[in-house]
C-alpha positions in Angstrom: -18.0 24.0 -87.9 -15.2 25.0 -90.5 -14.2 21.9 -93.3 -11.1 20.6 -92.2 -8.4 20.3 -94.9 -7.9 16.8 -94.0 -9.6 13.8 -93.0 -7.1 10.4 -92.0 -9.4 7.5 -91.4 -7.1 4.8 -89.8 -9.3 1.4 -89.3 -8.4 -0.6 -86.1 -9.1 -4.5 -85.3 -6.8 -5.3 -82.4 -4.6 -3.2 -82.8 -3.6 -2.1 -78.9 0.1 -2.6 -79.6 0.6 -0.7 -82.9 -1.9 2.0 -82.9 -0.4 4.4 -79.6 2.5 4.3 -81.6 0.9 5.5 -84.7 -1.2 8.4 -83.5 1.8 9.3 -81.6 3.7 9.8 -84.7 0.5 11.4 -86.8 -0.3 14.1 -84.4 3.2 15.1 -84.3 3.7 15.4 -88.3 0.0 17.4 -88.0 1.1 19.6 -85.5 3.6 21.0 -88.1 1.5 21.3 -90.8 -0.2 24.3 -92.0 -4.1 23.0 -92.8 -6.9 22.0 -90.8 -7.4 18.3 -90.3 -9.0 15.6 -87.7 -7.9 11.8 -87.5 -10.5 9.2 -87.3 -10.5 5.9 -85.8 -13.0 3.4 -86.5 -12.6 0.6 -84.4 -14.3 -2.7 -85.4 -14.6 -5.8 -83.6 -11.9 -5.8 -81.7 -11.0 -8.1 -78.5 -8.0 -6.3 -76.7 -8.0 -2.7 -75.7 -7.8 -0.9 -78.8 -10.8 0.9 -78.6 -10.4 1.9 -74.6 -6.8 3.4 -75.8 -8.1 5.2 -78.8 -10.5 6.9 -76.2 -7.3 8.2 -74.4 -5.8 9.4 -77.2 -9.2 12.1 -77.3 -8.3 13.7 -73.9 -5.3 15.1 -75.8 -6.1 15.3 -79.4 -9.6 17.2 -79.4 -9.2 17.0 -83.4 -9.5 12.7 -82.4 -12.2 11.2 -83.2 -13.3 7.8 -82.4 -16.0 5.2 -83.7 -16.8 2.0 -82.5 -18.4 -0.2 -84.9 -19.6 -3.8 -84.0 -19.0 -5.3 -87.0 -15.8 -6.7 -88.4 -14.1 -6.0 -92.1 -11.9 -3.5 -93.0 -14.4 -2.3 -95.9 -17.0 -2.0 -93.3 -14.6 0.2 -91.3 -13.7 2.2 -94.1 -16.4 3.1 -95.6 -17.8 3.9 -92.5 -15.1 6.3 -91.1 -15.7 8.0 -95.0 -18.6 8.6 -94.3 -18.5 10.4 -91.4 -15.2 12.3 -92.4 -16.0 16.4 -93.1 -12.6 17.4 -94.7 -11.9 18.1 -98.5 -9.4 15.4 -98.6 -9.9 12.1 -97.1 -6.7 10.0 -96.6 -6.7 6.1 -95.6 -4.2 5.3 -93.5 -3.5 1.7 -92.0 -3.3 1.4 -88.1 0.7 -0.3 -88.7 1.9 3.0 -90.7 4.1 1.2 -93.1 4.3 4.1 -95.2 5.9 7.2 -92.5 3.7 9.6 -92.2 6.3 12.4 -93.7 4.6 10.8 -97.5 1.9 11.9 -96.6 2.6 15.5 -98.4 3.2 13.1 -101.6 -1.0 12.9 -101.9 -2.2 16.0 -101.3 -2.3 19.8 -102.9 -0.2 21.6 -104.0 2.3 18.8 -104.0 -0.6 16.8 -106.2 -2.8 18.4 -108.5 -5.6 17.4 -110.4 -6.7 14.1 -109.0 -9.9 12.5 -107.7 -8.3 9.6 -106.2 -4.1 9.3 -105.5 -3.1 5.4 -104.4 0.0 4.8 -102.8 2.4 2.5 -104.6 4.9 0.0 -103.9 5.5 -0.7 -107.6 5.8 3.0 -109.0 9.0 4.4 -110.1 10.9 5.4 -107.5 9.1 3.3 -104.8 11.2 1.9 -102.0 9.9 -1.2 -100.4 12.2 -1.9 -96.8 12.6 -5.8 -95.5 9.9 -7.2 -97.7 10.5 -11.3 -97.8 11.3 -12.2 -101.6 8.0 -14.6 -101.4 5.7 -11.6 -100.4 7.0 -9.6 -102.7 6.3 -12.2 -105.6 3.1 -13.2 -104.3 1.9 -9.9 -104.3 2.9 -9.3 -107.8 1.3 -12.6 -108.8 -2.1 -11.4 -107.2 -1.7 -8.0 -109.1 -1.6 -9.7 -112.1 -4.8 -11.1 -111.4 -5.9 -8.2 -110.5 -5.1 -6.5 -113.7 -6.3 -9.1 -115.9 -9.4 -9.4 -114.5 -10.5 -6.2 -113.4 -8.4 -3.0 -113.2 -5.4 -3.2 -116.1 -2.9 -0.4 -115.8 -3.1 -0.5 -111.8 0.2 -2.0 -109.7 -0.7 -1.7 -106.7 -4.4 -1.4 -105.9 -4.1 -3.1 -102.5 -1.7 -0.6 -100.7 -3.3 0.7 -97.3 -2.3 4.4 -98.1 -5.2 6.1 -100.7 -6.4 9.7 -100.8 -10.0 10.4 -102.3 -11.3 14.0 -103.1 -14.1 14.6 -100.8 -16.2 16.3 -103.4 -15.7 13.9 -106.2 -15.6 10.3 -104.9 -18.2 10.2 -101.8 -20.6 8.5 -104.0 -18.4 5.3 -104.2 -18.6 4.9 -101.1 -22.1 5.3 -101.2 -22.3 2.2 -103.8 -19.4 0.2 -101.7 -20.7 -3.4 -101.3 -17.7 -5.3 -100.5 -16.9 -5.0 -96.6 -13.4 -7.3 -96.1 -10.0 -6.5 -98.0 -11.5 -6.6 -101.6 -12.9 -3.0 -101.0 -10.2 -1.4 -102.6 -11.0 -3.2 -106.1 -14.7 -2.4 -105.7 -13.5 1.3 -105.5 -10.9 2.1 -107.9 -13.7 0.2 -110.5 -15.9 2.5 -109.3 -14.1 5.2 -110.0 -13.2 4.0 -113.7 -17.0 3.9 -114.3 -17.7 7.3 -113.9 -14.3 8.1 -115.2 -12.5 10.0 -112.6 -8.4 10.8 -112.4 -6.7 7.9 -110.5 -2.7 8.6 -109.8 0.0 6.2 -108.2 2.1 7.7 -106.0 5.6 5.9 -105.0 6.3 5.8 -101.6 8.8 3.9 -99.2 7.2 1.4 -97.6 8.5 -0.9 -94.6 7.5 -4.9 -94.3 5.4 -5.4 -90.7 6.3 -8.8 -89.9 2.9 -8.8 -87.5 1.0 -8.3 -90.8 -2.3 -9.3 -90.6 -2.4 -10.8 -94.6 -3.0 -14.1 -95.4 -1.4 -14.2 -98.9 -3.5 -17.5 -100.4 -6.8 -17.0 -98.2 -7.1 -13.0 -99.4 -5.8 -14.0 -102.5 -8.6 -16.7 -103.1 -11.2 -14.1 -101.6 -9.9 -11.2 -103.7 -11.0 -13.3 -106.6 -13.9 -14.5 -105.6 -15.0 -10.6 -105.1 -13.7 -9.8 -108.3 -16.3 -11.7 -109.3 -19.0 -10.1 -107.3 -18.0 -7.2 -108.8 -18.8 -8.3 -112.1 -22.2 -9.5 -111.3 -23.1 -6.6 -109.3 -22.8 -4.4 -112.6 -24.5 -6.4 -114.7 -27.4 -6.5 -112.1 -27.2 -3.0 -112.2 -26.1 -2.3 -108.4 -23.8 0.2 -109.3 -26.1 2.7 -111.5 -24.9 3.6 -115.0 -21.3 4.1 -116.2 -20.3 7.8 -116.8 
């Protein structure tokens, strides 16, 4: 079969109210486009319907294709959908579509050159963040911070649910990928330091979902703890050598 262009991996945990919405609104963006692509769902331990309506969505969308995967994390589902993705570019996309689809242009050639990995940001120059609550705003500053000093310095926004990897460069981290819950991210983009590959932030407008699924102190405490595992992982030699 010929590469697709494009490869959205969108993972799904109960998500049977937001995600008809959302492919609604991706297939009609693709349909405009002028590359090749296919939209993956993985669907991971769910309890409502999302995986019956993903299913639908495939009697239409031929270029749809769905996974179901028993167990839970958004890592897990992730990394799996990666995995399994064939085109050149493979974008993550979360099932709420914070970010409209319409940035989606902002991550990709020829808009983007020279890149390995591009990472959406609510923090980059000419970011526009829609409805956020001051104290989510603040906390997730606070937990970037953290994030900075610990781990990934230069980096304001590594938790964003809108990334673009390089097919040919970056499969490999995925590959390595340990962490399975919200902490992926981190594991990833320090990956990618390791062997030294391009990492850009990309501003986009993004819109507060009031049925967000964050736990500020819970993921903030587990982010850390991860952080962590990181750390220990490398030193045990889990993640090969640096580049």
């Amino acid at each position: 079969m010929t590469r697709p262009f494009l490869s959205i991996i969108i993972p799904a945990h109960n998500e049977e109210t937001r995600l008809p919405r959302t492919l609604g609104q991706i297939f009609a963006y693709l349909e405009f486009q002028p590359y090749s692509s296919e939209v993956i769902i993985v669907e991971n331990g769910s309890s409502d319907r999302t995986l019956e309506l993903a299913l639908e969505f495939t009697a239409q969308h031929p270029s749809l294709i769905v996974i179901h995967e028993e167990k839970r994390g958004k890592g897990n589902a992730i990394q799996r959908g990666i995995l399994s993705a064939r085109g050149e570019y493979h974008f993550i996309c979360d099932a709420d579509l914070s970010m409209p689809i319409e940035e989606l242009h902002k991550f990709l050639p020829p808009r983007l050159e020279g890149f390995d990995i591009a990472i959406g940001s609510r923090e980059a120059h000419g970011a526009i963040r829609y409805h956020e609550p001051a104290y989510r705003h603040w906390g997730g500053r606070a937990i970037n911070l953290a994030i900075q000093i610990l781990i990934l310095p230069g980096l304001n926004d590594t938790q964003c649910g809108f990334k673009c990897f390089h097919a040919d460069t970056t499969r490999d981290l995925f590959r390595l990928q340990t962490l399975t819950g919200w902490s992926f991210d981190i594991e990833l983009l320090y990956l990618a330091r390791r062997k030294k590959l391009r990492i850009k932030e990309i501003p986009i407008q993004w819109y507060f979902d009031q049925d967000s699924k964050v736990n500020a102190v819970n993921d903030a405490l587990r982010m850390i703890s991860d952080i962590f595992r990181i750390h220990i992982n490398a030193l045990r030699g889990k993640y090969g050598p640096t580049s």
